[in-house]
N, C-alpha and C positions, 0 to 999 in steps of 0.2 A: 450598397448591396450588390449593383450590377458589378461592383469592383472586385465582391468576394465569387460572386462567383464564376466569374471568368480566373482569377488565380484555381479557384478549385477544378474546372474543366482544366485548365491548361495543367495540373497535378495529375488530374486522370489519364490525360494522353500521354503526358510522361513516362506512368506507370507501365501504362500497356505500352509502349513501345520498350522500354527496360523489360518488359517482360520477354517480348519476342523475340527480342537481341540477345539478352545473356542468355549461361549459359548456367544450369546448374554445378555446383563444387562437387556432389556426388551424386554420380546418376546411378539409378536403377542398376545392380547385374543382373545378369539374365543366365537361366540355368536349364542345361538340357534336358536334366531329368522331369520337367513339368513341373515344377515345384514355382508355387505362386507365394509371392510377399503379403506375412498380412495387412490389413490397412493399418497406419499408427496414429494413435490418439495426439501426436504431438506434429505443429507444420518440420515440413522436410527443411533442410539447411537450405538460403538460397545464394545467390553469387552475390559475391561481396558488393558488386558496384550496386546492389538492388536494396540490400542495409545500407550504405551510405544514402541511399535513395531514402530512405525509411527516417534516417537522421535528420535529412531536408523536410523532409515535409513535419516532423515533429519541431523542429526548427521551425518551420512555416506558420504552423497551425498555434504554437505558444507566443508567436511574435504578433497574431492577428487577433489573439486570446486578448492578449498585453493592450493592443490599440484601441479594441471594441469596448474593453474593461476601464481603458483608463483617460483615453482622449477622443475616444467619439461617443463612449458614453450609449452604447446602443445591445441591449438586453436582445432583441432580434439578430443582430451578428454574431452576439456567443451564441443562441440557439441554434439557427442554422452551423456552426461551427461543431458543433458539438456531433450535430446527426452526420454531417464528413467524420469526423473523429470513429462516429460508434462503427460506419460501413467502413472505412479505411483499416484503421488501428482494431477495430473488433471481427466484423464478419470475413473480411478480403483477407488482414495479417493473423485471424484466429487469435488477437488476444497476446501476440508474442513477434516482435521481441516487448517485453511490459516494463516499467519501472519501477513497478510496485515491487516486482519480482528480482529487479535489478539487485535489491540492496542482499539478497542470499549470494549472488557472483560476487557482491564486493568481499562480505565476507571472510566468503573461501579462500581468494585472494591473499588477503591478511594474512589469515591464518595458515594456509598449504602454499609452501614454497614453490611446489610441485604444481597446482593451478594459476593460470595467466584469464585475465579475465580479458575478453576483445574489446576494441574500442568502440566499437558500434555498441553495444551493451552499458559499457562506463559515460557512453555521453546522455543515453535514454536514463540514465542515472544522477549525473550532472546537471544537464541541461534544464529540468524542473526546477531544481532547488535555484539555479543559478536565477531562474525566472521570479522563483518566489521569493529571494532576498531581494528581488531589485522591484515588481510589482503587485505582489501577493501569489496566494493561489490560483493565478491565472492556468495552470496544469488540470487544475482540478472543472474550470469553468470550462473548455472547450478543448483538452488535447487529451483527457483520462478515456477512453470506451468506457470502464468501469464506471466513473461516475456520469457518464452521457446515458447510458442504457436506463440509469435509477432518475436520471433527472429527468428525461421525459414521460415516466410513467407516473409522476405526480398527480396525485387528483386534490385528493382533499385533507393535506397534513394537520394534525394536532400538534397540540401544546404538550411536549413530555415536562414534567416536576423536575426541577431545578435538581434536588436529588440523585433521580435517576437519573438524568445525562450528565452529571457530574461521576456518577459511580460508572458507568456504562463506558464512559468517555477515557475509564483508566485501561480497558480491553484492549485499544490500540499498541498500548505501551505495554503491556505483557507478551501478545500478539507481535511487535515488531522483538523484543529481546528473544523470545523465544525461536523465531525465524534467525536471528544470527549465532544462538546456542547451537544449532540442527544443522546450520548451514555451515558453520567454524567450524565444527566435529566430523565433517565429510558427514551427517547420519542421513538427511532429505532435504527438499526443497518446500518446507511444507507449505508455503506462500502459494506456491503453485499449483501442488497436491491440491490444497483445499482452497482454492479460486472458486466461487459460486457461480460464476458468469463465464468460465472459458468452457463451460459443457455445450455453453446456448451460442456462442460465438460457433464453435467447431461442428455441433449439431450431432456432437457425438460427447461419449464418456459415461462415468459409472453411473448407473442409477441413481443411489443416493447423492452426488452430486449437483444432477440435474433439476431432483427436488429440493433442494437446498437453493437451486439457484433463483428455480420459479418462485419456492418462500419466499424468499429475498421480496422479489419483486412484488408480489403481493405486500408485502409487508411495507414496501416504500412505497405505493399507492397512497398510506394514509400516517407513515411515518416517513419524513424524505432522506432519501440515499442514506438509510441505514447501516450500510456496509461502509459508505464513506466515516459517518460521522461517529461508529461503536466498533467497526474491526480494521478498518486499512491499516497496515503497519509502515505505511509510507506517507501517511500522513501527519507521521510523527516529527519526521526530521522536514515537511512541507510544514509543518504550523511551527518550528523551531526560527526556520528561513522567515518566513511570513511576519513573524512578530517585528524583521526588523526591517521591513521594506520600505525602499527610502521613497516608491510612488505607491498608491494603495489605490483602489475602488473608494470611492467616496460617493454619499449617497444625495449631497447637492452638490452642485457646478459653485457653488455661491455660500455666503451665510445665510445659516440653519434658519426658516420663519416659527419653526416649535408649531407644526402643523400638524402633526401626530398621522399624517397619512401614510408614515411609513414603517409607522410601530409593531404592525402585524405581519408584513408582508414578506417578511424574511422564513420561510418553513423549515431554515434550519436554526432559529433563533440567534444568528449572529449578529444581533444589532446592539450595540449596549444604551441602556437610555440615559437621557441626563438625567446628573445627582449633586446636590450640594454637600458640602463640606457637612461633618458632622463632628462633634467632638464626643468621646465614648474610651474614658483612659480603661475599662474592662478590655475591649478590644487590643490595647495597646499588652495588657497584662498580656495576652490570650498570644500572642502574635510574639513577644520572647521568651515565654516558654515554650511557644513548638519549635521557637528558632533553636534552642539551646536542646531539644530534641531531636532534632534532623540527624546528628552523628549517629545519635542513638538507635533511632527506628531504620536506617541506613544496615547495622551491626545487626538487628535483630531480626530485618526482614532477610539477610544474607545467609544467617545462620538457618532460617527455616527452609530457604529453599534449597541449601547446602542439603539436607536433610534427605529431599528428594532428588539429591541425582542420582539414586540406583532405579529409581523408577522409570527418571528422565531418559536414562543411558540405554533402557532396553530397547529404543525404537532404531538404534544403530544394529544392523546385519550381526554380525561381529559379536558384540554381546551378547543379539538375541540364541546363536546357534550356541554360542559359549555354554550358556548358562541351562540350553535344551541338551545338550550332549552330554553334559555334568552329572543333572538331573536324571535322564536315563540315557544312558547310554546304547540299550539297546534300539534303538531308534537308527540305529550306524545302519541297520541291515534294513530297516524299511524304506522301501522303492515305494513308497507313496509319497514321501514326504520329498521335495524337489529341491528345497533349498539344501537339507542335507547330503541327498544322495549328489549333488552339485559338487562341495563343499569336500565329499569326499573324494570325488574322482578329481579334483585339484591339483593334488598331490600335498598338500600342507598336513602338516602334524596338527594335534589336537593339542601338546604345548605350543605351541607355535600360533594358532586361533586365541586360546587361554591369553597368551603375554600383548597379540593385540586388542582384544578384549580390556585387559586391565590398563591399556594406556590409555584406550578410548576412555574409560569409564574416570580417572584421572582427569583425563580434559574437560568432562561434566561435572566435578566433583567443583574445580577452579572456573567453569563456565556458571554454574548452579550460584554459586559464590556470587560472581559479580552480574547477575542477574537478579539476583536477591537486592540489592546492594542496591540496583538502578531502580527497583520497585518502589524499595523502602524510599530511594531519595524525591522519586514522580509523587507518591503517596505525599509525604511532610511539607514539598512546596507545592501539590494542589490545595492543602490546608492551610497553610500560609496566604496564598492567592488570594481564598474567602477571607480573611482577614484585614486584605490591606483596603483601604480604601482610597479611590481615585476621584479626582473632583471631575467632572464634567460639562458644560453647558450644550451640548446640541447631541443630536440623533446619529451616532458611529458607527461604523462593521467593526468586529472584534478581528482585528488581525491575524487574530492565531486559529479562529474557526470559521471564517468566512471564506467561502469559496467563490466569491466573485463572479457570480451568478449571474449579477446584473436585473434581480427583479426589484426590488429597493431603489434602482434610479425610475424605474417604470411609475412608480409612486409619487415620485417628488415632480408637485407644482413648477420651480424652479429648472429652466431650461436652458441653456449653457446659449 
């Protein structure tokens, strides 16, 4: 512990002295007429060598994540680790640059020839999964603010029904397709937009965001890191990684004694418990016909949400004025409305909005499609999943929902 935290002092003096030395990329103009900047809800750009800085310590902080998690075995170094994470990466960096958030830049990338995404961005993007193929979600246990802020306000979590965190659990995966439909199509950043906790980082933003965020937290008091475990959309491609990591959190140093002291102590239910072999040729029934389903419900969940991309497409600028200027027209000459009296001093034509209108709305049409497609296929192998059955003998973290916490070694009799 004195180890961690002489690396975390000597990261702080780092910081502020990178503070005082650089140099912002764009400073402040200043304007004769009195004219004051207003303040903006979002941090200013800072000098590049201060993001590479950003990269080091997110480096730093997943490497110390990894060791605490994985060979010293100590549930008090991810905690402490966690509260650097939430004042660092949450209150001091506001929440940004995020990885959560990363995966809308990779996007755009892909799809707009025209967008370059930075490298400081692509590695806060890498660098997690890179961690979770190789030692689980160590990200999630001590270098997220998002889930440091919920992990500590744990009190007294429940047991949710098998059910509902199975149905709840598929949120993520619509939540992440949807964030790369929005974010391919140039429409928003809605990962961003609707972040519950960069109101309480900033100590600023919309209203109704800020109580969204405080819900949250209430609500993770007695249900744990609920945003982690029912809406992250980055913790889709982390539990993807995660399934195949070749170190993991393991919950004895040793073999299992079947001491059951660690059966409760998981508050996000990642423990699986041992199960013996069972023989049940229904189940076998049951398990190749959804198999020989999966193309099907694939096609079918495609086509329905093919269905709603004109709904989908209206949250892009572009089709929204399109389809208001259509509708009434006279709307040209009201000076109330900002986005079109904008729109119209441009100089663009109204065919000329209309034909971008209709390309956007094209890209949702083929976006809607394979969004559809990716639901239907999550939907058919989480039902698969409950079918198959795995033989077991001792007390496990689920790979793919365990965020390596580290409260489950706190349990275990057996001491390395």
């Amino acid at each position: 512990m004195k180890r961690l935290i002489s690396i975390l002092i000597l990261s702080l003096a780092l910081m502020h002295s990178f503070t005082v030395l650089a140099q912002q990329r764009f400073p402040k103009p200043e304007f004769e007429n009195g004219y004051e900047q207003p303040s903006t809800t979002t941090p200013e750009p800072r000098a590049l060598s201060l993001e590479y800085f950003d990269v080091l310590v997110l480096l730093l902080v997943l490497s110390l994540a990894s060791y605490f998690a994985i060979k010293k075995r100590s549930r008090q170094g991810i905690l402490w680790l966690s509260v650097f994470t939430l004042f660092y990466f949450g209150f001091y960096r506001n929440g940004c640059v995020c990885s959560v958030g990363s995966i809308q830049n990779v996007a755009l990338t892909l799809a707009d020839p025209n967008y370059a995404i930075s490298l400081v961005v692509l590695l806060f993007f890498l660098l997690p999964l890179v961690f979770a193929l190789l030692f689980g979600r160590t990200f999630c246990a001590g270098a997220c603010p998002l889930g440091a802020i919920q992990d500590l306000i744990i009190i007294k979590p429940i047991s949710l029904p098998v059910w509902v965190r199975k149905s709840l659990g598929l949120i993520p995966y619509l939540y992440f397709g949807l964030a790369i439909l929005y974010a391919a199509t140039g429409t928003d950043f809605i990962i961003c937009r609707y972040d519950p906790f960069v109101s309480i980082f900033r100590m600023d933003g919309p209203f109704l965001m800020i109580v969204l965020g405080i819900a949250m937290l209430l609500i993770g008091m007695f249900v744990a890191r609920p945003y982690c475990r029912f809406f992250c959309p980055y913790s889709v491609p982390l539990n993807w990684m995660s399934r195949f990591s070749k170190w993991h959190l393991s919950i004895t140093p040793k073999e299992c004694i079947q001491c059951k002291l660690c059966e409760n102590s998981c508050p996000f239910e990642a423990i699986n418990k041992p199960e013996t072999p069972k023989e049940d040729s229904g189940s076998l029934k049951k398990f190749v016909f959804y198999l020989v389903l999966v193309p099907l419900m694939a096609l079918v969940f495609g086509f329905a949400f093919s269905k709603a991309h004109v709904f989908l497409s209206k949250a892009h600028p572009d089709v929204y004025l399109a389809e208001l200027l259509i509708k009434h027209p006279e709307l040209k000459v009201n000076p109330s409305n900002l986005d079109i009296q904008t729109f119209m001093s441009s100089g663009r034509s109204l065919d000329d909005l209309v034909n971008s209108a209709t390309i956007v709305r094209g890209k949702f049409y083929t976006g809607s499609w394979l969004l559809g497609i990716f639901m239907g296929l999550v939907i058919a192998f989480t039902i698969l999943n409950q079918l198959m059955f795995r033989s077991r003998e001792d007390y496990e973290p689920d790979k793919a929902d365990c965020v390596s916490c580290g409260r489950c070694m706190d349990f275990c009799p057996i001491k390395k």
